[in-house]
N, C-alpha and C positions, 0 to 999 in steps of 0.2 A: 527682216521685218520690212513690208512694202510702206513707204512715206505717202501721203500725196504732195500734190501741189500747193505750194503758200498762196493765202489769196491775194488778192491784188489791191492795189493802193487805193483805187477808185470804186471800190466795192459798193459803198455806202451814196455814192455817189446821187443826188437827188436830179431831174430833168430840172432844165434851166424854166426857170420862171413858176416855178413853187416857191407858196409862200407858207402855209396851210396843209401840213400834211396829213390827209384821212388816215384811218388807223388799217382800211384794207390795202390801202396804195401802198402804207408803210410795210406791211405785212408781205404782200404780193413780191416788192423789190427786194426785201429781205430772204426772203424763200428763193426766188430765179437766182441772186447772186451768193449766195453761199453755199458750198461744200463743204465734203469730213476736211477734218486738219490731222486727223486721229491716225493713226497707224494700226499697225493689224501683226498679232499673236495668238498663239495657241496655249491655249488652260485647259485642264483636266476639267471634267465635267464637275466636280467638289466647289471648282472656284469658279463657278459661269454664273452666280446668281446678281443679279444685278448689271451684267457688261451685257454690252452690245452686239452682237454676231454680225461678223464683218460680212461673212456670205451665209449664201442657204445651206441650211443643216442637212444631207440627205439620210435617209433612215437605210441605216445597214442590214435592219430585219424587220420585215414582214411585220405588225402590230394588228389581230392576234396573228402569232406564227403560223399555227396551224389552226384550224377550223376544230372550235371546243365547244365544251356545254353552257348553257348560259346557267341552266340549274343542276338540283340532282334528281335524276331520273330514270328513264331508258331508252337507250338509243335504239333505233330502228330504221329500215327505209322509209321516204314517205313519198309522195302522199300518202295520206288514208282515207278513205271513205266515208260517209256516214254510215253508223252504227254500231252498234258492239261488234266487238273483236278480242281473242285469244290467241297470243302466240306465244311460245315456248323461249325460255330463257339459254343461254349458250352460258356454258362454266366461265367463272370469273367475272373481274368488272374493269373497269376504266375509272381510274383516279388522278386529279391534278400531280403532274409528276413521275406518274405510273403508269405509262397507256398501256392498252391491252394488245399487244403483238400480232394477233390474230387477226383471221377474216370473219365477219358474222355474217352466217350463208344468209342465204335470202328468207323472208318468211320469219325470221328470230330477231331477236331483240338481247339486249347486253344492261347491267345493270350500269350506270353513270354517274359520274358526281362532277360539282361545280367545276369549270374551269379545266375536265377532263379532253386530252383530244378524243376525235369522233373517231372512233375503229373503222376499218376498210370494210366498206360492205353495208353502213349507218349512214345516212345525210342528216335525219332531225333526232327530236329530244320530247319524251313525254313527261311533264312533271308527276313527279313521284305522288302530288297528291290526286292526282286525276286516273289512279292504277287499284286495282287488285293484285297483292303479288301474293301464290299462294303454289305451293308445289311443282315449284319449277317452271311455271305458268305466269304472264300477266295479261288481266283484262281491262279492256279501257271501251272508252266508246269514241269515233269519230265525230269530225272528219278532222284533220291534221293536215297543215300543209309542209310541201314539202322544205326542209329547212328551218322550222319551229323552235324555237330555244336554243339556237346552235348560232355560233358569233362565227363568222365566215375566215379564214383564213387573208390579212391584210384588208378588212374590209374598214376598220380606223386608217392603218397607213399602210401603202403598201412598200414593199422593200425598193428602193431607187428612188422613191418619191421625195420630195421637199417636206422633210418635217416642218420646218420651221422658217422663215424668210430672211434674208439680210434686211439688219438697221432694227430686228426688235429688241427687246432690251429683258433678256431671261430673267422668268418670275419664279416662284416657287413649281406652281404646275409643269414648267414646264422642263425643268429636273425630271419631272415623272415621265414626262412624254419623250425625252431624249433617253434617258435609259430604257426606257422600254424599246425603243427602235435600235438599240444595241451601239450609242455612239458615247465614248468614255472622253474624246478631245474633241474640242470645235475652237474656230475660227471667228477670234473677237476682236473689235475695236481697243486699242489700248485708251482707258481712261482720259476721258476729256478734267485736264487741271484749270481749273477756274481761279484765278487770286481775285480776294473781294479787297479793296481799301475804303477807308472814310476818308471823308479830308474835313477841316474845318477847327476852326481855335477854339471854339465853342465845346467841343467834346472832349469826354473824361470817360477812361475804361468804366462800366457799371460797377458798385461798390465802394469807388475809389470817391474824397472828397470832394462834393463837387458845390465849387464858391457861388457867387452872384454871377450870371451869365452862362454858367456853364451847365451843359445837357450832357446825358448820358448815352453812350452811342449805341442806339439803338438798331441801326440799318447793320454793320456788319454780321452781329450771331446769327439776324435773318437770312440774310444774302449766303453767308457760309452753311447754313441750314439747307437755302434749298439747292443750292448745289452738292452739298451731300444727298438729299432725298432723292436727287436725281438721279443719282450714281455715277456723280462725279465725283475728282479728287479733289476738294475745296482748298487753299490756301490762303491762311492769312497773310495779310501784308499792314494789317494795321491801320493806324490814322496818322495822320498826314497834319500839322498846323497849315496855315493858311500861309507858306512858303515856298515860291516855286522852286528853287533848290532844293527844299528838300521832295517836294512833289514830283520832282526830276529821277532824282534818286530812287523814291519807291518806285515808279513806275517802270522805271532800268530793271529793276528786281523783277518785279512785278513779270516784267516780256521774258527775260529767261528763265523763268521757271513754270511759263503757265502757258496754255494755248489760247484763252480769252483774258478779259481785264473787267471787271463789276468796278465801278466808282459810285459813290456816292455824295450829293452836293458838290457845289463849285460847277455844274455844270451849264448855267444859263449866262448871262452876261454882265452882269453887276460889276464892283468895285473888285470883290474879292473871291468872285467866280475863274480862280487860278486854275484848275482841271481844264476849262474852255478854253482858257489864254494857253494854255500851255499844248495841248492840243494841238491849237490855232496854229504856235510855230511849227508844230511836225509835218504842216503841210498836205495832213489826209484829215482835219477834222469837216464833219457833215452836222451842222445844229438843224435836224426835225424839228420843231415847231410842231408838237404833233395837236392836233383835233383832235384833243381828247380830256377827261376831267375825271381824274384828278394827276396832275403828272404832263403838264407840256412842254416841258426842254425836256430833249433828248438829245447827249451829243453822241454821237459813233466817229470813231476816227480807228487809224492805224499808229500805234507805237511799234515801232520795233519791228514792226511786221507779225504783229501782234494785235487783234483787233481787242477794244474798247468800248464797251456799255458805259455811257455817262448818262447814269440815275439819278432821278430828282434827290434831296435831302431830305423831305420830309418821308417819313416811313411809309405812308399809307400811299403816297403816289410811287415812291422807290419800288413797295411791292405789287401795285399793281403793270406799273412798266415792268418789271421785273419778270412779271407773271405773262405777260399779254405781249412784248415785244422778244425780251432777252430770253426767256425759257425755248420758245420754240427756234429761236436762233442757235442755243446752245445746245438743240436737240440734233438741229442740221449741221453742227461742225461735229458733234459727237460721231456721228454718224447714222442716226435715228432716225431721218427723212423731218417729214415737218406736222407735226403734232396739233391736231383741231383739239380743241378741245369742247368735250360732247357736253353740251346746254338742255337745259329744258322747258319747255314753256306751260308755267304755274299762274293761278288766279292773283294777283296782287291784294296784297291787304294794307296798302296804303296809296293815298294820291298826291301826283306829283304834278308838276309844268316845267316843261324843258325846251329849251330855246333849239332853234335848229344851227346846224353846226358842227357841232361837240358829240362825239361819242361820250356815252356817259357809265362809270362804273359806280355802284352801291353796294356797301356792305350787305348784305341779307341775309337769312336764315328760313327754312320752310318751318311752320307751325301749323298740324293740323288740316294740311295741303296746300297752304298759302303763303306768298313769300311778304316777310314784314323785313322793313329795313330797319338801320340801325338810326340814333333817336336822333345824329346830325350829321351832317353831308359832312364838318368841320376836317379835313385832312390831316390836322392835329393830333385827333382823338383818336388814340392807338389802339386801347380798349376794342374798338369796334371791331378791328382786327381778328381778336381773340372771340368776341361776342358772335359773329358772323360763321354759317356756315357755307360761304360762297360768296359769288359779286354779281347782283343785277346787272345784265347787258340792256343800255337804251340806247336806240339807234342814234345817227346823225341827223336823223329829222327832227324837224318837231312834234311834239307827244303832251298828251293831257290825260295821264293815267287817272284812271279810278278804281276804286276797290272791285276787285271783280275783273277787270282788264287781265288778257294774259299778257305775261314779260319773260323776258327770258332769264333763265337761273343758273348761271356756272358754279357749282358745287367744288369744294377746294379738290375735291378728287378727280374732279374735269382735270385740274394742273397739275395729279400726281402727289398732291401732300396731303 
């Protein structure tokens, strides 16, 4: 199994004299400095759904193999001319599975059926409903060109070609398109393992009693969610009280079992922001300060030699860092290259005033062709989450939407969920 290289301690590393990091700056450094961490295996084509192909797929047959019918019909030479025409039928026919052995002399015609190869002696295909077939005889009327209803031989893929690219990540369709080019094994990225932890005293597993001060920990099932949707291998590691010994501990776990590290809270600088302090000692943490809303501490650091997403606490900033920094980072250590996600720009159905600065995200949803947002900016209010089918993009200028204004609309399927 080919490894690569570990990345480097200073990966994260920001140019001296940032204070205020834009979310493209953030993006830009993030993408130049990271690579796969993944390794590379072969799986039968049964278990490629979901993994990454480490290289390009080439097609070991032809797709179509051989030059067939598109319908059923009769094959013949073409071109054809304008106007009626009779030619004479040759014994037998050509069936998907059964071609016809023969030559069909010149001047004749063979009966055909869908997905039949073309007989030696045929280039095109006349549909059966465009015929007189009548005593050995069929009549039709021009003009036909030559190669009409007939799928060319390797005219989808040809044999030695690149089906498929390194770093995409096999979908259903394209099970269809690998076996049809005749490839049963390919070359995948082994499973990027993500451990997600909480940290914080405040959290109690969901279901369990939860006293005066205590919340329900909402950021891990997500975080573990989407790095399963991704088609990673997710790993819990649990929550953490506000203990740097014991925060020590998970995070120990945490490095050798995983190839990245999801943290949630404790990542900005407060009393009991222990993630950042602890961090802090390993001597590779980076605190972004990111320009953006909802979601500004970002820590990145190296444990272990093991890199570290330290996400806000609150849900709705956790998932949109999550979403907008850490996904496509998780995409380029998978080995998946770096993942845009495709936006679109809709009529707003509501108005807004936004200070320059700040990248801004909003819950939204399209209704009727128009994007309405959700009823408060409040980061709290998780609902919206669920409510929302995507996140308004507003730039780092300043903006004075009005209904009717186009904006831009990332659709949760922009991010793959």
């Amino acid at each position: 199994m080919i490894e690569p290289p570990p990345l480097k301690n200073d990966c994260f590393a920001l140019p001296p004299g940032v204070n205020w990091t834009p979310v493209d700056e953030a993006l830009a450094l993030l993408r130049d400095r990271l690579h796969p961490v993944t390794g590379e295996e072969c799986v039968p084509l049964q278990a490629a759904l979901g993994r990454v192909l480490a290289r390009d797929v080439v097609a070991r047959r032809s797709n179509p193999p051989r030059t067939n019918s598109a319908v059923d019909g009769y094959a013949l030479a073409g071109p054809v001319a304008e106007g009626s025409h009779v030619l004479p039928l040759v014994e037998g026919r050509a069936a998907a599975g059964v071609p016809y052995e023969g030559v069909v002399p010149a001047g004749q015609a063979i009966r055909i059926l869908t997905g039949a190869i073309l007989p030696e002696g045929v280039d095109s295909v006349i549909m059966e409903e465009d015929v007189t077939a009548e005593g050995g005889e069929i009549a039709f009327r021009g003009p036909l060109k030559r190669g009409a209803n007939a799928r060319a031989a390797g005219e989808d893929v040809a044999e030695g070609a690149v089906a498929l690219p390194a770093g995409r990540q096999v979908a259903p369709q394209d099970l269809a398109l690998l076996s049809a080019v005749g490839v049963a094994e390919i070359p995948v990225r082994t499973r990027l393992r993500v451990a997600v932890l909480s940290t914080g005293d405040e959290l109690v597993e969901p279901g369990a009693p939860a006293g005066p001060g205590k919340i329900y920990d909402a950021n891990r099932p997500m975080l573990l969610g989407l790095a399963e949707r991704m088609g990673f291998t997710p790993i819990d590691i649990g929550r953490v009280p506000d203990d740097r010994d014991s925060l020590r501990a998970r995070l120990d776990e945490a490095a050798s079992r995983a190839d990245l590290i999801l943290t949630s809270g404790g990542a900005s600088a407060g009393d009991e922001d222990h993630v950042s302090a602890l961090l802090r000692e390993s001597g590779a943490l980076q605190e972004w300060r990111m320009a953006i809303k909802p979601g500004r501490p970002l820590a990145l650091a190296m444990w272990d030699g093991t890199p570290v997403f330290g996400l806000p606490g609150n849900p709705v900033a956790a998932l949109v860092c999550a979403l907008i920094f850490a996904r496509p980072a998780m995409a380029a250590l998978a080995g998946m290259g770096w993942p845009e996600p495709q936006g679109f720009d809709l009529p707003a159905a509501f108005e807004k005033r936004k200070k320059p600065g700040r990248r801004e995200y909003l819950r939204g949803r399209v209704k009727d062709g128009r994007v309405e947002v959700f009823r408060s900016e409040g980061s709290g209010l998780i609902s919206g989450l669920s409510w929302a089918g995507g996140l308004v993009e507003i730039g780092d200028e300043e903006r004075h939407i009005r209904p009717g204004d186009p904006v831009r609309f990332l659709p949760w399927g922009a991010f793959g969920l």
